[in-house]
N, C-alpha and C positions, 0 to 999 in steps of 0.2 A: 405531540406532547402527551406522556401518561399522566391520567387522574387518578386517584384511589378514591375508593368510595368507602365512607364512615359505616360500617355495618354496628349494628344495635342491634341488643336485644331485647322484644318487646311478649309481654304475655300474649300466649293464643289464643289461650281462654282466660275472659273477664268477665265475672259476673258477683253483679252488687245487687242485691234483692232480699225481699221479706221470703221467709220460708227454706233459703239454698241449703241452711245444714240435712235438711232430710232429701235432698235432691244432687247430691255432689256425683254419682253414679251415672246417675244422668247426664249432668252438666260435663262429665269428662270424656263420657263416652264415645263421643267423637273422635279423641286421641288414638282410639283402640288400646288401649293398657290393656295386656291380659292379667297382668300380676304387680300388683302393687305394696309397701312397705308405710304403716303409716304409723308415725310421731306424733304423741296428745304432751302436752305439759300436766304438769302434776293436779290429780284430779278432774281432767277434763274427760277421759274415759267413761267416767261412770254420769259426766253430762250428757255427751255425743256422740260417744264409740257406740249407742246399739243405732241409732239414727244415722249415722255414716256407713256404719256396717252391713247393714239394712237396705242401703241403697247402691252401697257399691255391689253387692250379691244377686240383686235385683238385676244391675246391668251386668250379670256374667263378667265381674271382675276380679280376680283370685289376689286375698287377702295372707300374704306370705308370711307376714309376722306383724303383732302390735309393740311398739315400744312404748314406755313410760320416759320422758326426759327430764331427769333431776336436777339435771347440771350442767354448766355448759364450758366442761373442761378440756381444754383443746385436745390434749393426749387421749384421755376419753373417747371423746368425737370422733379422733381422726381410727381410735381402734371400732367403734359401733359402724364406720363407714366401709370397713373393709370384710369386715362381718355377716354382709349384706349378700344374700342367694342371688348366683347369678343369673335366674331367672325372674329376678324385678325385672321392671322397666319403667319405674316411677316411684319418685315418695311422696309423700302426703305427709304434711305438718300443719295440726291443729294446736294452737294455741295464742300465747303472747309473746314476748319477745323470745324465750328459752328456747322454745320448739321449735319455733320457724329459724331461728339463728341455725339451732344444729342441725336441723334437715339442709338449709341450705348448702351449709359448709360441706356436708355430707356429698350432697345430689351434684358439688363442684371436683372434688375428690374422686368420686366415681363415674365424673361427667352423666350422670343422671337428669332427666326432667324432673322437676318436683312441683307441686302443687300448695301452693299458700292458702293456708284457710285460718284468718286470724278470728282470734276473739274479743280481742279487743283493739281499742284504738290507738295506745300510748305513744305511737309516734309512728315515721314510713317505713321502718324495717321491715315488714311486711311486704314490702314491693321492692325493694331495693337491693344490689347486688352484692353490699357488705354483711357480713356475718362477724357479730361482737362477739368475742369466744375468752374467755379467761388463759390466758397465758403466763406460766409462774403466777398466778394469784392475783394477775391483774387484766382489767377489761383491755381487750385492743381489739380493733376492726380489723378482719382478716378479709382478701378476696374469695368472693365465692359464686354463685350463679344469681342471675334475676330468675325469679318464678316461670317457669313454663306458664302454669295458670294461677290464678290468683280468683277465691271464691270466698265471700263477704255473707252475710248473712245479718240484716239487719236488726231483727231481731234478737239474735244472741247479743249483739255490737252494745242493744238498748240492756239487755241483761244484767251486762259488765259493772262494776262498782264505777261511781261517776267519778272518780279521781283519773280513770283511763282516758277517759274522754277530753277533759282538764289538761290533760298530759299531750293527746291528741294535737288538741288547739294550740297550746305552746309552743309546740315542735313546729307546726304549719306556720306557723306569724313569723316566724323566724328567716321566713323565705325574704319579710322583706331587708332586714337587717344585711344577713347573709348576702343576697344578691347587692345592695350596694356595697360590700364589701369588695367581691368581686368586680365591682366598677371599679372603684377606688385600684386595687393590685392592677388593673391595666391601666390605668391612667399616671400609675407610678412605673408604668415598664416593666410589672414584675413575670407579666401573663396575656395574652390572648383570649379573651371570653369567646365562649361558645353563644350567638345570639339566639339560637333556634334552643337548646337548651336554658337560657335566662327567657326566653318569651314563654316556654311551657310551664317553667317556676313559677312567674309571674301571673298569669295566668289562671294556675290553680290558688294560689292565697286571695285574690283578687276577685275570683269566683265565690268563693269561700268566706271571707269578711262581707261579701254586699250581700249571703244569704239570708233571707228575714225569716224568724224563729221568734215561739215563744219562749220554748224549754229546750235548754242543750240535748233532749233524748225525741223531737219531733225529727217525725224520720227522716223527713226533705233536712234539715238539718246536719244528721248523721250521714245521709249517703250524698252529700256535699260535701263534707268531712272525710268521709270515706276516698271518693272520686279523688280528691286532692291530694289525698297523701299517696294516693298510688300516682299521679301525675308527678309527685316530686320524685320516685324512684325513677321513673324515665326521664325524667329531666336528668338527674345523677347518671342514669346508663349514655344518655345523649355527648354530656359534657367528659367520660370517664373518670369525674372523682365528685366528690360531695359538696361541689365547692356552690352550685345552683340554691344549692338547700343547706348550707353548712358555714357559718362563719365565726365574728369572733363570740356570737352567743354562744354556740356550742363549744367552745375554744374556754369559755367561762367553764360550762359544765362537766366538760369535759376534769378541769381543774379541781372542779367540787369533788369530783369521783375519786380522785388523787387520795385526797386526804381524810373527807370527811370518814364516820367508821358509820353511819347510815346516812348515804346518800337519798335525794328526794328521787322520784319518777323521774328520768331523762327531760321528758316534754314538758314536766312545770318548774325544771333547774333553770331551762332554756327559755321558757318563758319569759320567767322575770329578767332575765338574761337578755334577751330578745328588746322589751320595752328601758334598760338601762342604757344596750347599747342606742336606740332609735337615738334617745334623748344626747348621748356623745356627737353623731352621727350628723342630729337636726334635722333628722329625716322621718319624716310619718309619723311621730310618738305619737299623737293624736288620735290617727285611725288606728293605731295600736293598742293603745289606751281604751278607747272607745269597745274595741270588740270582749280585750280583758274583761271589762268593768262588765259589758251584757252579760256576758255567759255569767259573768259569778267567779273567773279565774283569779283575781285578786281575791275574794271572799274566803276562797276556800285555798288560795298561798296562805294565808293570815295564820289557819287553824293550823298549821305547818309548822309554826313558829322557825322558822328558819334565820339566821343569825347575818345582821350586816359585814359583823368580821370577816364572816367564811367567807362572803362574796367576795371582798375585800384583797383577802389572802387570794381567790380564784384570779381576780383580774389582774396580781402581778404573777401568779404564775402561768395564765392564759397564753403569752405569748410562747412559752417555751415547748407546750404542746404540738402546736407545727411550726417548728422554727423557720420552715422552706415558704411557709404563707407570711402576707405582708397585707393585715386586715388593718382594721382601725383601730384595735386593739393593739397592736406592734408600735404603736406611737405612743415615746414617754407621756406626751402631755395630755394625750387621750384617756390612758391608765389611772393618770392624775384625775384628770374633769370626769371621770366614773367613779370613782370612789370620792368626790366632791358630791355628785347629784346622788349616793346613796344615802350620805349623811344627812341632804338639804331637802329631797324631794320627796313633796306631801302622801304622795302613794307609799313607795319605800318604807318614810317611814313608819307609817301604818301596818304595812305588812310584814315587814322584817324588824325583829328584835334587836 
């Protein structure tokens, strides 16, 4: 009898540490890249381009072109990727969500290794193999590659404005939502979970919530935060689609982005999103609650002023976003008992207008 064996793909190089933006030359040099192409998001250049540059030059690593990433417009993309001397053999994407999106998409395109060096936290694009690209004007997750390496710098990570981090945390809590989601869709027929992909989801939120911290920028803190969000892109690569880390919180957010004309941070739509759904769900809102309230993520939802309607409008258009998914959002009466607990519940309504 034939088996087929599940191949993944997982970074070769991982390194989460104080100090990596001035040592990435180093840290890669093992791959042997003799020519590399590297992507900063806007303004990050005149952060890290001479400490990156500096160090890739050091390891005799030939620096082919710098790019500036404005935008992350698919036609764009897909022409900067074709663009590319054929004598790379690597790209390099430093920044937040913009840069690492388009390197990816790119490094998929030209079947490329690429190297993730985020700067900040705002959620696990960073590690993970979708790339959010503007299509006609609007956000959509395109296939693209996981990170060959992925290079963290804790330091910088503490640098970042603390809304990234907020946004971070958000995005992470969400695993637990999401993953009983994905219980629920098998237990209704609709799917097969992946258990070795839900034990590594698991796993990383649950590492993560029982971390003790004083201040969301103590570095055991952040490179707990760190370590998890890249455990949830390999759970995502494990399972092949986002469903580990991806339910009907994001299914909310996802809806916010539809229509609002300034959307919040992905990771703190998803938040609040995250602790609504717990509360439909009866599952965890407590330890959910509990982590929101330390950090201060409710504190700083509040200063947001973000509106109960819009969530409102999000949860009846939630389900139309993956109509193929059958979360606990895809149920009338759960739709109903969400938009019941935003109007009634003591949090909510403190932080939402």
């Amino acid at each position: 009898m034939k088996t087929s064996t599940h191949r993944i793909a997982i970074p070769s190089i991982l390194e989460v540490g104080k100090g990596n933006i001035n040592n990435v030359g180093n840290l890669i040099k093992k791959a042997m890249f003799k020519s590399v192409l590297i992507c900063f998001g806007e303004g990050l250049e005149e952060l890290f381009g001479d400490s990156i540059c500096n160090s890739l030059k050091e390891a005799n690593i030939d620096i082919s072109r710098i790019e500036t990433i404005s935008d992350v417009n698919f036609e764009k993309i897909s022409v900067k990727a074709f663009e590319i001397s054929n004598d790379v053999e690597a790209l390099i994407g430093v920044g937040g969500g913009k840069a690492i999106d388009a390197v990816k998409y790119m490094s998929f395109l030209r079947k490329l290794p690429f190297i993730s060096i985020p700067t900040s936290t705002s959620n696990d694009g960073f590690s993970s193999a979708g790339a959010s690209l503007l299509v006609n004007g609007k956000r959509m997750s395109l296939p693209a590659k996981t990170p060959y390496g992925i290079i963290v710098d804790i330091d910088v990570i503490k640098s970042a404005p603390e809304k990234f981090i907020y946004s971070g945390i958000g995005d992470l809590v969400s695993n637990i939502t999401a993953l009983y989601d994905w219980k629920f869709e098998e237990e209704n027929g609709r799917i097969i979970i992946d258990d070795f992909a839900t034990m590594i989801s698991k796993k990383a939120v649950n590492s993560f919530i029982r971390t003790e911290f004083k201040n969301i920028k103590d570095d055991l803190f952040l490179k707990e935060l760190v370590d998890s969000l890249i455990l949830n892109g390999i759970s995502m690569e494990i399972a092949g689609d986002s469903s580990p880390a991806s339910g009907s919180e994001h299914l909310i957010s996802h809806a916010l982005d539809k229509f609002l004309e300034m959307p919040q941070l992905h990771g703190i739509q998803v938040g609040i999103a995250t602790y609504i759904m717990a509360k439909v769900q009866y599952h965890r809102f407590e330890r959910i609650s509990k982590i929101l309230k330390e950090t201060n993520f409710f504190e700083h939802a509040k200063t947001l002023k973000m509106k109960k309607k819009d969530y409102k409008k999000a949860i009846d258009i939630a389900p139309s976003i993956k109509p193929n998914r059958y979360t606990y959002i895809h149920v009338d009466e759960n739709r109903i008992l969400a938009k019941k607990i935003i109007d009634e519940d003591e949090i909510l309504n403190y932080i939402l207008i």
